[in-house]
C-alpha positions in Angstrom: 138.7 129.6 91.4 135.6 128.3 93.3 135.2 124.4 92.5 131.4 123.1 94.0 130.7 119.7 93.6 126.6 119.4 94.2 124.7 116.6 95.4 120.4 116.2 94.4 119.4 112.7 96.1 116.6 114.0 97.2 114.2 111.5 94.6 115.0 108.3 92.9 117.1 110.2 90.7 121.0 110.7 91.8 122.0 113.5 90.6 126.1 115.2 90.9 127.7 118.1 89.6 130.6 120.4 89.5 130.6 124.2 88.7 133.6 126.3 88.7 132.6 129.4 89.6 129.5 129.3 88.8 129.4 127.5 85.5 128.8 124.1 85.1 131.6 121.7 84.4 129.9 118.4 84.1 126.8 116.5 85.3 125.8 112.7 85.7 122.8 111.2 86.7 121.5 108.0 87.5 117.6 107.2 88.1 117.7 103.2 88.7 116.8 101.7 92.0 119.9 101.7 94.6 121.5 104.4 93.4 121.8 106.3 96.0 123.3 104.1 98.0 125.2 101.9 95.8 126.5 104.7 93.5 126.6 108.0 94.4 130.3 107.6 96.0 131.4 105.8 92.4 130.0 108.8 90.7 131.6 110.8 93.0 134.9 109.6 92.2 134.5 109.7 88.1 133.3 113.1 88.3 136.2 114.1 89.3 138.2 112.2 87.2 137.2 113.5 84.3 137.5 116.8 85.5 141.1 115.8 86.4 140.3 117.2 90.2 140.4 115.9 93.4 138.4 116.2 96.7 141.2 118.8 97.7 140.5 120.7 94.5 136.7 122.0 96.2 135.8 124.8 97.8 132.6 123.8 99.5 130.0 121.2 99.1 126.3 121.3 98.4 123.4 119.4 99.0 119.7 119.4 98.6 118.3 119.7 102.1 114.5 118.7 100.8 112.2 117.9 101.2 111.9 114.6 99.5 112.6 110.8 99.7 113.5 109.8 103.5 116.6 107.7 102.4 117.3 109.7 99.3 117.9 112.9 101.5 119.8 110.8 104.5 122.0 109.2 102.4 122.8 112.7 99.9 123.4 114.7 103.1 125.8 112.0 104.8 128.2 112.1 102.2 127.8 115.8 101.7 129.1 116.3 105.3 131.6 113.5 105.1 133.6 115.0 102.4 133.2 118.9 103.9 134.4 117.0 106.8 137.3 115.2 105.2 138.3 118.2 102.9 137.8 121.0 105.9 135.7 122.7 103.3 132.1 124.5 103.9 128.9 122.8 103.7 126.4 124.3 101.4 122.4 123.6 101.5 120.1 124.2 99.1 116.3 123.8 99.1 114.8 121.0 96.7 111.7 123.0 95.6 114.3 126.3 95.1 116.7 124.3 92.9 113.7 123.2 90.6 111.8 127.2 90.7 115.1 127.8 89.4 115.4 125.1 86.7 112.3 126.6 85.5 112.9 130.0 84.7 114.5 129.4 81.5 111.0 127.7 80.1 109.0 130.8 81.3 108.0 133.2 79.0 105.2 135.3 80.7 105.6 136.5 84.0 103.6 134.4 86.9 104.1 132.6 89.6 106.5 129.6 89.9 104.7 126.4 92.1 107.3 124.0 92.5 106.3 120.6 94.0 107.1 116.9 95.1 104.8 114.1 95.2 104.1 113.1 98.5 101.5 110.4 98.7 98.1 109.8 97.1 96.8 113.7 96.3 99.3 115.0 98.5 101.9 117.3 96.9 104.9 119.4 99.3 105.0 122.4 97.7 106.2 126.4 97.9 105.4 129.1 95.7 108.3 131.6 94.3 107.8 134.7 92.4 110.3 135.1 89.2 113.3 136.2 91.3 113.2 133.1 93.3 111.9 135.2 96.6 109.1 133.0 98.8 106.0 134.0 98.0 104.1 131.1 100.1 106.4 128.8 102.3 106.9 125.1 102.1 104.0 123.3 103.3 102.2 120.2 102.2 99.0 120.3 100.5 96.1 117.6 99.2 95.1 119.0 95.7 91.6 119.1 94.5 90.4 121.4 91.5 90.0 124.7 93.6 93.7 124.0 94.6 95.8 127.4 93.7 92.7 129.6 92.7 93.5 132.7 94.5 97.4 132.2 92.6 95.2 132.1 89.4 93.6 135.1 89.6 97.4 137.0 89.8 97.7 135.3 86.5 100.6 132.8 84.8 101.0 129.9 87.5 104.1 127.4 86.5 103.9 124.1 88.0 107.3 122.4 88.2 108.2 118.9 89.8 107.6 115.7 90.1 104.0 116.2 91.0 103.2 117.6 87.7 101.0 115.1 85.9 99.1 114.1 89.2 98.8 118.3 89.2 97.8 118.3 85.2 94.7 115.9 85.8 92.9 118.1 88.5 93.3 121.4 87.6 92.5 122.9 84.6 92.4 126.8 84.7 94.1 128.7 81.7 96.6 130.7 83.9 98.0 127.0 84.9 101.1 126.1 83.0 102.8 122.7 83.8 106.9 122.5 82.6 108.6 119.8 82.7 111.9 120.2 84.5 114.4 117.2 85.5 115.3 117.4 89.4 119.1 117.9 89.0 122.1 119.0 90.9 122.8 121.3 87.9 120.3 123.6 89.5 121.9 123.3 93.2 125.0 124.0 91.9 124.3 127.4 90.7 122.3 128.1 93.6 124.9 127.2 95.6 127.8 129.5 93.9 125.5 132.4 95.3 125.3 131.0 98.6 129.2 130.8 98.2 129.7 134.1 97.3 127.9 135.2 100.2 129.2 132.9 102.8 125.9 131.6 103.4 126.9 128.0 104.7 125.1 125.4 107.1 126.6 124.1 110.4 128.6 121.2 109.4 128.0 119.4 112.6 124.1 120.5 113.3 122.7 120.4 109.8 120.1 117.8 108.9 118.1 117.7 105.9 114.1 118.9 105.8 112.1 115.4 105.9 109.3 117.7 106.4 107.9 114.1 108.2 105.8 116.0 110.8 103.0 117.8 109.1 99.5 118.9 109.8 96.8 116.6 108.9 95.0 118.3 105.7 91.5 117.6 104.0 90.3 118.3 100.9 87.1 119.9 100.5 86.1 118.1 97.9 87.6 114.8 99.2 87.3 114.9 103.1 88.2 111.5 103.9 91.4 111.8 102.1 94.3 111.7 104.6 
């Protein structure tokens, strides 16, 4: 029996689970301010009590490696390590923009192309594109979206944005192949990610293994806006 527990901090939202091979057990979440740091290790411990485990009851830890919120992802990824550390269990990281392509597959209906993005600042999205099995199609990068964003995508057909990025997304482009889901960031989706990793024995170094900040990136423009930095 392979007991995950999963860890999403990588937003405001605070987001644990636990899967037993595989299948979820139980989720909480929390989006109010502080959670992260003034929770997460509370939700942590009634989690498991509800599951009636323990921290020696998992087989490996995951976390969201990002990108995402500076603190959100430093804090998420401390405690991850702490308790592989603690429990001499593996350390299991999962991609932010993965976890929600994957929460997403369940809405789609047609096949297309899966966008899924973060908000970054002003018109500035990080985002990577994923075909239907969850393979990169165009790798994580950030991006300043105008309406000729994505139009070489469109002519492929179905495009389905995901993220929190979605209604800034839904006001600027407005081709018919574009389809905007809403899907909650949540560690649901890391945990069933992870179980594959798990099977595979696809774990991160626990001492070397930082999150993505994905802090240093190239200075875009937009053609449309080129003053927008």
């Amino acid at each position: 029996m392979a007991v995950i527990l999963s860890l999403e901090t990588s937003t405001p939202i605070c987001s644990i689970a636990l899967h037993k091979d595989g299948v979820l057990m139980k989720e909480k979440s929390l989006d109010v301010p502080g959670a992260h740091s003034e929770k997460l290790m509370g939700m942590i411990d009634s989690l498991l009590c509800e599951c009636e485990l323990t921290i020696e009851s998992l087989k490996a830890v995951a976390v969201s490696e990002g990108p995402g919120s500076y603190t959100g992802l430093r804090i998420g990824v401390s405690v991850a390590k702490g308790l592989a550390f603690a429990a001499d269990i593996p350390l299991i990281s999962i991609s932010t923009l993965k976890a929600l392509a994957y929460g997403a597959k369940s809405q789609i209906k047609e096949n297309g192309l899966i966008v899924a993005m973060l908000d970054a600042r002003r018109m500035e999205v990080y985002r990577e594109v994923y075909d239907q099995e969850l393979e990169t199609v165009t790798k994580l990068d950030a991006e300043i979206i105008d309406e000729e964003s994505f139009s070489d995508l469109f002519e492929k057909g179905k495009v389905y944005f995901v993220g929190d990025a979605v209604k800034k997304m839904a006001e600027v482009i407005h081709h018919p192949n574009a389809v905007f889901l809403e899907v909650p960031i949540s560690a649901e989706c890391v945990g069933s990610l992870a179980f594959q990793k798990f099977q595979m024995e696809e774990f991160a170094d626990l001492a070397y293994f930082v999150p993505n900040y994905l802090k240093e990136f190239k200075a875009l423009q937009s053609k449309k806006n080129p003053l927008l930095i």
